[in-house]
C-alpha positions as CSV (number, residue, x, y, z in Angstrom):
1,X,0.0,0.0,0.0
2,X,1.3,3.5,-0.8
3,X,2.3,5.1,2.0
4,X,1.4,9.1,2.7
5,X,4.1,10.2,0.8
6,X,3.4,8.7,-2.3
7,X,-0.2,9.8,-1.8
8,X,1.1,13.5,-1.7
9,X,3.1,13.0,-4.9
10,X,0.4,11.1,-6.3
11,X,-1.7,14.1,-6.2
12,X,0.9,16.6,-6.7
13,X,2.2,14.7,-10.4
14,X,-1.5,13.8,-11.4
15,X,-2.5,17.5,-11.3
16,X,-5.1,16.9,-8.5
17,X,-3.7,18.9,-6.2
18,X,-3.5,21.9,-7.7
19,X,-7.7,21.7,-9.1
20,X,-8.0,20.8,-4.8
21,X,-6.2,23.8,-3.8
22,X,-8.5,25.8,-6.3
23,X,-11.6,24.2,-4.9
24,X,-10.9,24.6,-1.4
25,X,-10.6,28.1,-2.5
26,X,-13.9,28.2,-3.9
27,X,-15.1,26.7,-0.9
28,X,-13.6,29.1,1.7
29,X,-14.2,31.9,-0.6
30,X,-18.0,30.7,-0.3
31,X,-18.2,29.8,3.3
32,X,-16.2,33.0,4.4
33,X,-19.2,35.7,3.3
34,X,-20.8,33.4,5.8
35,X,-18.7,33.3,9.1
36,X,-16.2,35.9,8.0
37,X,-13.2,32.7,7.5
38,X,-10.5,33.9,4.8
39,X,-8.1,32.2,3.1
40,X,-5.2,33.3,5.4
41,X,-7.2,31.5,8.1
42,X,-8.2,28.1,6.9
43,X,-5.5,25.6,8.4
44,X,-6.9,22.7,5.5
45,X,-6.1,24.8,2.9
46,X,-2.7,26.5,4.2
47,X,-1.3,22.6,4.7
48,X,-2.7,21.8,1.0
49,X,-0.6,24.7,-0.5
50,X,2.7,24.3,1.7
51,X,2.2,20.0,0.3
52,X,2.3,21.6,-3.1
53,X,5.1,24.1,-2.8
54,X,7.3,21.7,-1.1
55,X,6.6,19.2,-3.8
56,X,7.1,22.2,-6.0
57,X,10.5,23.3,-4.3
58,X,12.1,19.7,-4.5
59,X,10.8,18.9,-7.5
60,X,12.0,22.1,-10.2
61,X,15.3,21.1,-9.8
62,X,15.2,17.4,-10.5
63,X,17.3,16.5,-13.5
64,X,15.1,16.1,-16.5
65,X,14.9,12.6,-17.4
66,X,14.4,12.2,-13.3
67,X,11.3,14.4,-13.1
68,X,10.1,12.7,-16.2
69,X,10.3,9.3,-15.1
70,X,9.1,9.8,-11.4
71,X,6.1,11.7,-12.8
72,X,5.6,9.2,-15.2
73,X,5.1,6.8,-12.6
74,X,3.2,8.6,-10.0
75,X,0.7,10.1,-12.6
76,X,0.1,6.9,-13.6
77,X,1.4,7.1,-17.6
78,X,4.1,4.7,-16.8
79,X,4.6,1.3,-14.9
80,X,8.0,0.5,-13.7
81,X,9.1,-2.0,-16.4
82,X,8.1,0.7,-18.9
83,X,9.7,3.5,-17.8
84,X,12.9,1.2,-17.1
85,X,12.9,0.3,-20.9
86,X,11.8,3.8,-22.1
87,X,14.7,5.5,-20.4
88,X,17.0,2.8,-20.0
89,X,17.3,3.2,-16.6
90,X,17.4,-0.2,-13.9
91,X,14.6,-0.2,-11.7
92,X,16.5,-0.5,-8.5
93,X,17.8,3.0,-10.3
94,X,14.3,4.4,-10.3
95,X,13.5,3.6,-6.8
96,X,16.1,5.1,-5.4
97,X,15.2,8.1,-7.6
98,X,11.8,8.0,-5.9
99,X,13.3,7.2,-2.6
100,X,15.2,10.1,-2.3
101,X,12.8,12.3,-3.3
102,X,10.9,10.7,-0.1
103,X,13.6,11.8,2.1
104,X,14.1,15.0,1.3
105,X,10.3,16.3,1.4
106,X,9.3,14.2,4.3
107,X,10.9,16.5,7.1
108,X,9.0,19.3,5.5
109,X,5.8,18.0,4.6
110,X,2.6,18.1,7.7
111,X,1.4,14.5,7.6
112,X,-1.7,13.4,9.8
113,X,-1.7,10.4,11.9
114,X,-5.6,10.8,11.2
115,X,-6.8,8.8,8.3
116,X,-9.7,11.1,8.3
117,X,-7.6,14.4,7.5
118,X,-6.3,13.5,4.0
């Protein structure tokens, strides 16, 4: 099972964080002629927005054929055997691509022990 991580770049890769970011926004914008909540103030969508800069952040500077494989991967367009023949890269090579990518937006990323808070 995909751990939260993966979840996170899942979502960031796919594109689905960025339309949730824009709905929340839509949402608060909505809710806040109500009971006077702003954007500045909602804590859901502040932590959706630092998950995608981060992912942002550690992501520019990934080396082309890098970014393009990962996101290959975690949008879904490319299993591990195909992406490993399509780039002529070793799968143990990929993961550790992946796996580093893990470690460094880990410490910087706010990740529930809630299920319920996705």
């Amino acid at each position: 099972m995909a751990d939260k991580i993966d979840k996170i770049l899942q979502s960031y890769f796919s594109g689905d964080m960025a339309k949730d970011i824009e709905a929340r926004k839509e949402f608060v914008n909505v809710r806040g002629r109500v009971d006077d909540v702003t954007l500045e103030n909602d804590p859901q969508l502040l932590v959706m927005q630092h998950h995608f800069n981060i992912c942002k952040m550690w992501t520019d500077d990934l080396p082309g054929i890098r970014l393009e494989v990962i996101g290959g991967i975690y949008k879904k367009e490319l299993t591990w055997l195909e992406a490993s023949f399509e780039y002529n890269v070793s799968r143990t090579t990929i993961a550790e691509w992946r796996n580093l990518l893990k470690r460094h937006i880990k410490p910087w990323l706010f990740i529930s022990t809630n299920e319920n808070n996705k």
